[in-house]
Backbone as CSV, one residue per row, in Angstrom:
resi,resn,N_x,N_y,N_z,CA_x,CA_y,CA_z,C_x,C_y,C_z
1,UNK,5.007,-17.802,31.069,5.227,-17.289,29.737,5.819,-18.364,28.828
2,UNK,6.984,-19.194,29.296,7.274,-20.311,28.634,6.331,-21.310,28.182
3,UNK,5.975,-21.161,29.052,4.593,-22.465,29.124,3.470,-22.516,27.967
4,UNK,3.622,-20.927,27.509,2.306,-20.745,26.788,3.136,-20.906,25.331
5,UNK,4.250,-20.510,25.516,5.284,-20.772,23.759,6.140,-21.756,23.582
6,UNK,6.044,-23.063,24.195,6.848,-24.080,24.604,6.871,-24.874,23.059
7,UNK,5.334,-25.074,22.535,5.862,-25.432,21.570,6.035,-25.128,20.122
8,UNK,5.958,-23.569,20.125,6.627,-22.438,19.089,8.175,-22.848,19.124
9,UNK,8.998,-22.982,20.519,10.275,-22.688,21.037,10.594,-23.985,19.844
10,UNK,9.960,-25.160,20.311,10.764,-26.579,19.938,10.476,-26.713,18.766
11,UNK,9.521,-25.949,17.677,9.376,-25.927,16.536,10.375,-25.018,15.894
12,UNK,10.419,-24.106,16.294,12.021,-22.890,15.951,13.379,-23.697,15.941
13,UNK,13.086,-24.297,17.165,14.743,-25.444,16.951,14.382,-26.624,16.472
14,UNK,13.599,-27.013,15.795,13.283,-28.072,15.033,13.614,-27.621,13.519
15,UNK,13.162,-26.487,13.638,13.531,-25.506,12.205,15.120,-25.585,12.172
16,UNK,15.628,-25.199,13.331,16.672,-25.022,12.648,18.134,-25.972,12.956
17,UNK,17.229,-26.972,13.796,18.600,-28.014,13.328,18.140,-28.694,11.742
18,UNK,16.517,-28.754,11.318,16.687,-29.160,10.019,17.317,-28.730,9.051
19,UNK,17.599,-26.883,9.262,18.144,-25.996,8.316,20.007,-26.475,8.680
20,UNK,20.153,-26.763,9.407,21.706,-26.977,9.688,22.122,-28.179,9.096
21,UNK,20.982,-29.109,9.077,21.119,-30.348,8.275,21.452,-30.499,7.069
22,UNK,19.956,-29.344,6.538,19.826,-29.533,4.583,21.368,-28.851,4.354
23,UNK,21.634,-27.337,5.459,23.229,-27.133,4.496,23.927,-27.702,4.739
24,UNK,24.165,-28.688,5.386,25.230,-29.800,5.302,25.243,-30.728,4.539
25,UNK,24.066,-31.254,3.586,23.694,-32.263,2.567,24.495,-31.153,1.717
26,UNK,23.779,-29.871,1.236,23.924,-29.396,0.320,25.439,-28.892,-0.160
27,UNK,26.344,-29.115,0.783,27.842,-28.748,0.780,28.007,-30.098,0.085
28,UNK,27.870,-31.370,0.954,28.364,-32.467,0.599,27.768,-33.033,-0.887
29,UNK,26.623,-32.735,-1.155,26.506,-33.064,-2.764,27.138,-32.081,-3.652
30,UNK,27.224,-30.538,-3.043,28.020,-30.001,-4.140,30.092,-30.174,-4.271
31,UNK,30.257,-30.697,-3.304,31.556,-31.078,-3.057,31.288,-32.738,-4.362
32,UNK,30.030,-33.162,-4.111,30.048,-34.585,-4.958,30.093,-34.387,-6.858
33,UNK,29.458,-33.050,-6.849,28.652,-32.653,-8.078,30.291,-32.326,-8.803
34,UNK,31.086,-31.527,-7.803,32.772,-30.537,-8.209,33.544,-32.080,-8.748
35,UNK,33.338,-33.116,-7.851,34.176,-34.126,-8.383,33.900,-34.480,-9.395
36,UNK,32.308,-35.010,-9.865,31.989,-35.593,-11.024,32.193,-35.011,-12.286
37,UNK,32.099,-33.278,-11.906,32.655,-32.367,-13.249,34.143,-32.355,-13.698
38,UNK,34.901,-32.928,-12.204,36.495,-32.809,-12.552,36.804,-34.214,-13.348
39,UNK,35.682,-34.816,-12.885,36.711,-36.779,-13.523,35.997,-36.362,-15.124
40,UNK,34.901,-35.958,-15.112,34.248,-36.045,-16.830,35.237,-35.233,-17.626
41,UNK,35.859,-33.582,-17.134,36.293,-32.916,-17.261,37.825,-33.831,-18.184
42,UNK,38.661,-34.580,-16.948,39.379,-35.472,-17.250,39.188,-36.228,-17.901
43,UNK,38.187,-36.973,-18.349,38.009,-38.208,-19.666,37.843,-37.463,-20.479
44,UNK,37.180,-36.370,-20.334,36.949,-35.633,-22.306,38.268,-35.417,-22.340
45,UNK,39.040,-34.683,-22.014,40.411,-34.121,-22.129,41.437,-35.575,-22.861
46,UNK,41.320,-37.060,-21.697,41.824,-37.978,-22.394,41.639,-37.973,-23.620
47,UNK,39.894,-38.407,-23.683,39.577,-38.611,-25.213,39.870,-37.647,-26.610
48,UNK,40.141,-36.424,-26.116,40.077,-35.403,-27.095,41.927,-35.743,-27.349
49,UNK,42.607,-36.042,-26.530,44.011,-35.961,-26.758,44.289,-37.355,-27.532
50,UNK,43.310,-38.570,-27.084,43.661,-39.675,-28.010,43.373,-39.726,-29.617
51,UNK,42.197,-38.810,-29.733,41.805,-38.316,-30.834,42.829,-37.282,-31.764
52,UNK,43.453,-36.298,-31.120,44.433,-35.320,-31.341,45.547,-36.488,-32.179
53,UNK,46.043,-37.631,-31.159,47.352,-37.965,-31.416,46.568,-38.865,-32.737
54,UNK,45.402,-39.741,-33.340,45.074,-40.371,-34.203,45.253,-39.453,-35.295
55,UNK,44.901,-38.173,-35.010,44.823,-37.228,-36.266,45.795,-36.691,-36.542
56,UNK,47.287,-36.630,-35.956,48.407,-36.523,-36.573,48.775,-37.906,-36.917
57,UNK,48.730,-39.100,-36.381,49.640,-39.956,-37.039,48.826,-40.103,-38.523
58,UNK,47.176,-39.810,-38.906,46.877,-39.748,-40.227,47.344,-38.840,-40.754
59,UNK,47.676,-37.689,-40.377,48.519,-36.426,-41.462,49.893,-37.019,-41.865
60,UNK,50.519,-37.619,-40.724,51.870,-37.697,-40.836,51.847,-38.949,-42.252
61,UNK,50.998,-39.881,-42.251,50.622,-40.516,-42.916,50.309,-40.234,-44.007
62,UNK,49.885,-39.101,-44.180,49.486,-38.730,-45.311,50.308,-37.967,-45.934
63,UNK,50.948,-36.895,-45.785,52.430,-36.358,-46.012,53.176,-37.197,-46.389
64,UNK,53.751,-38.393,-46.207,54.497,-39.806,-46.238,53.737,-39.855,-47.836
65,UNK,52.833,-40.222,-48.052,51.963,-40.410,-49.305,52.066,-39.565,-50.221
66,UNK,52.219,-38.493,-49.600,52.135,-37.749,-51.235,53.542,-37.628,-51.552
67,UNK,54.709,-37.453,-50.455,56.264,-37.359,-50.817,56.005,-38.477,-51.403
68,UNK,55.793,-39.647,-51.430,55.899,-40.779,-52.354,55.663,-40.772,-53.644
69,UNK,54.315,-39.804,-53.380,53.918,-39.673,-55.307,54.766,-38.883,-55.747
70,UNK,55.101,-37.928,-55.059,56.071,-36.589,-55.846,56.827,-37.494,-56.084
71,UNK,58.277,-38.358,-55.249,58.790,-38.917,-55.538,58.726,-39.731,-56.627
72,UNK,57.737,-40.115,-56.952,57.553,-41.240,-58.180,57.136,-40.064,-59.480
73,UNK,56.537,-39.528,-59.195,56.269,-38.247,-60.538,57.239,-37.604,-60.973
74,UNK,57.978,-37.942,-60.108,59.942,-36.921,-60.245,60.996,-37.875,-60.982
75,UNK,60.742,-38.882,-60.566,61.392,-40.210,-61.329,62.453,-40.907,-60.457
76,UNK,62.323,-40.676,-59.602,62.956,-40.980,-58.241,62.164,-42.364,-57.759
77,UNK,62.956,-43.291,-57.392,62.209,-44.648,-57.132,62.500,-44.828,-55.421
């Protein structure tokens, strides 16, 4: 009886050490995919905060500017 399904048997476990394989790629690229979303995740966040701090020191800058004009429109030197 073996004899006649011998090589059904080794095709079934050919099946399925390949299937044990692909989900083991497929863990390890999505474990690769989680990192690459966390570091991008992390540079936008940098960039958005270096951007944040440029756009207050121009307000603060700019506030500074107009107390100046008031100041000078007031007669205050």
């Amino acid at each position: 009886m073996i004899s006649q399904y011998w090589h059904q048997i080794v095709a079934l476990i050919g099946l399925i050490v390949v299937a044990v394989k692909l989900n083991s790629a497929v863990q390890v690229l999505r474990k690769d995919v989680d990192d690459i979303v966390k570091r991008d995740t992390y540079v936008e966040t940098v960039k958005q905060r270096a951007q944040i701090d440029i756009q207050e020191k121009q307000i603060a800058a700019l506030w500074s500017f107009v107390n100046n004009l008031r100041e000078k429109f007031n007669g205050k030197s």
